[in-house]
C-alpha positions in Angstrom: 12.3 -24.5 -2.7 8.8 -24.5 -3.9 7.9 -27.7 -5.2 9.6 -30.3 -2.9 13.0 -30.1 -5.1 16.3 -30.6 -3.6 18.5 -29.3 -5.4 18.9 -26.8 -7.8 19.8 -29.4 -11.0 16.6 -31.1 -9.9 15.1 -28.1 -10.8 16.5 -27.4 -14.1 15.9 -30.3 -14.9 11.8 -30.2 -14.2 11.7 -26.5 -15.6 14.4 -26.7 -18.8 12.9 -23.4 -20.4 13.3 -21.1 -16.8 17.5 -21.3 -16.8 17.2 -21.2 -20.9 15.8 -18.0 -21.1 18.1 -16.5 -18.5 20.4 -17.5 -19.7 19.4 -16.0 -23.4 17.9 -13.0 -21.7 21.6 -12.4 -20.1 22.8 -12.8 -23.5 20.9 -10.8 -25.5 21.5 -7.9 -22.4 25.4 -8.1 -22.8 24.7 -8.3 -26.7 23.1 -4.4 -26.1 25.7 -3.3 -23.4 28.7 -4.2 -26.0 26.7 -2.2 -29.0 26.2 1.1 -26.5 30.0 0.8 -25.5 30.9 0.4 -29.3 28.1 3.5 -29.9 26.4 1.2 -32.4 22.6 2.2 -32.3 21.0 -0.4 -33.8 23.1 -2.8 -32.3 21.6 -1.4 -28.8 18.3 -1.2 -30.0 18.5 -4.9 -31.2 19.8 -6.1 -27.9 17.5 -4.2 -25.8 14.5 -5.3 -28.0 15.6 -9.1 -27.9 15.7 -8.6 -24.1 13.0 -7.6 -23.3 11.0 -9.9 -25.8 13.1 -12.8 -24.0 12.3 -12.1 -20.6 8.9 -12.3 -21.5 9.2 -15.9 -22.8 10.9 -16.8 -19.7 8.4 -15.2 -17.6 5.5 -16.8 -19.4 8.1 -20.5 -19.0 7.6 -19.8 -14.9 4.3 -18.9 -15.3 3.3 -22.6 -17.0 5.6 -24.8 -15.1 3.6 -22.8 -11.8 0.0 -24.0 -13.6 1.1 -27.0 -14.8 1.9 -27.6 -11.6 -0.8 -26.2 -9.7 -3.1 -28.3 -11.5 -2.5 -31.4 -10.3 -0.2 -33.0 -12.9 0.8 -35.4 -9.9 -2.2 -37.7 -8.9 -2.5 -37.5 -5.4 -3.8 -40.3 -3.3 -6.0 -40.6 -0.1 -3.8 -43.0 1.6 -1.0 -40.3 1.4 -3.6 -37.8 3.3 -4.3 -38.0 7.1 -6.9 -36.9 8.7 -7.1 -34.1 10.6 -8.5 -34.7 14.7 -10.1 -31.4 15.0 -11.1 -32.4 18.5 -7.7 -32.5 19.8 -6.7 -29.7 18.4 -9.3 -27.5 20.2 -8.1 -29.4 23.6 -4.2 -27.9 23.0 -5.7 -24.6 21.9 -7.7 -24.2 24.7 -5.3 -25.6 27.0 -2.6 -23.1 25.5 -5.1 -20.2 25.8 -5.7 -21.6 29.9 -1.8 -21.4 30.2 -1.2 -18.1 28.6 -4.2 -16.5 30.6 -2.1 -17.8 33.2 1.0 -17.1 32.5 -0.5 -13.0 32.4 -2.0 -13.4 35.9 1.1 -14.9 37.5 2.8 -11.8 35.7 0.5 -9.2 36.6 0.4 -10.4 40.4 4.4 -10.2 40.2 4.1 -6.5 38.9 1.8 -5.8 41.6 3.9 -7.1 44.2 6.7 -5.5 43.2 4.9 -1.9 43.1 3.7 -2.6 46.4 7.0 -3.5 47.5 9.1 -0.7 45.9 9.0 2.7 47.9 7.4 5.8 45.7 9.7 8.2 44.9 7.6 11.1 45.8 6.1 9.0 49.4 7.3 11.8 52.4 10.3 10.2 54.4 9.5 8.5 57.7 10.0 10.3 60.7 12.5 8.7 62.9 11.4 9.2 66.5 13.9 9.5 68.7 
């Protein structure tokens, strides 16, 4: 999950509005499907409305919990940060890029020997001289 959570009752219980207006959105959705299998037209046109002004609260619910927590509600400390050896990371890259070029070499001289091994197809048969 996003976040660092572990589980998803951690979560609800960070983001309380998120499973809330699901929740109500669901409701208000079933609340529309029951008026349209009564034929009740307003009762449809209630639900429906509800809905969709519901799911809008909810998105707008994920969309602040994401800011709020994008903008650094949790103070974060140098000590917690490492630094980053740029130097030793351009030694493994190059070395990867040395072992890969490698790698390609040994594979293309393989291929190579193995062409030059393999008869051609369309090579005239030897004579045998008898």
């Amino acid at each position: 999950m996003a976040g660092g959570s572990g589980t998803l009752l951690d979560r609800f219980k960070q983001e309380p509005l998120v499973p809330l207006g699901a929740a109500a959105t669901i409701a208000a959705f079933l609340y529309a499907a029951h008026g349209m299998y009564r034929g009740n037209f307003k009762q449809t046109q209630l639900g429906m409305r509800s809905r969709v002004v519901l799911q809008g609260l909810t998105v707008c619910a994920l969309v602040g919990y994401g800011l709020y927590s994008a903008t650094g509600s949790k103070p974060s400390r140098k000590e917690d940060m490492r630094d980053i050896d740029w130097e030793r990371l351009a030694r493994e890259s190059k070395a990867a890029e040395e072992a890969d070029k490698q790698r390609k070499e040994q594979a293309l001289a393989a291929q190579a020997a193995k062409a030059k091994k393999a008869k051609s197809v369309f090579a005239p048969e030897p004579k045998d001289k008898e």
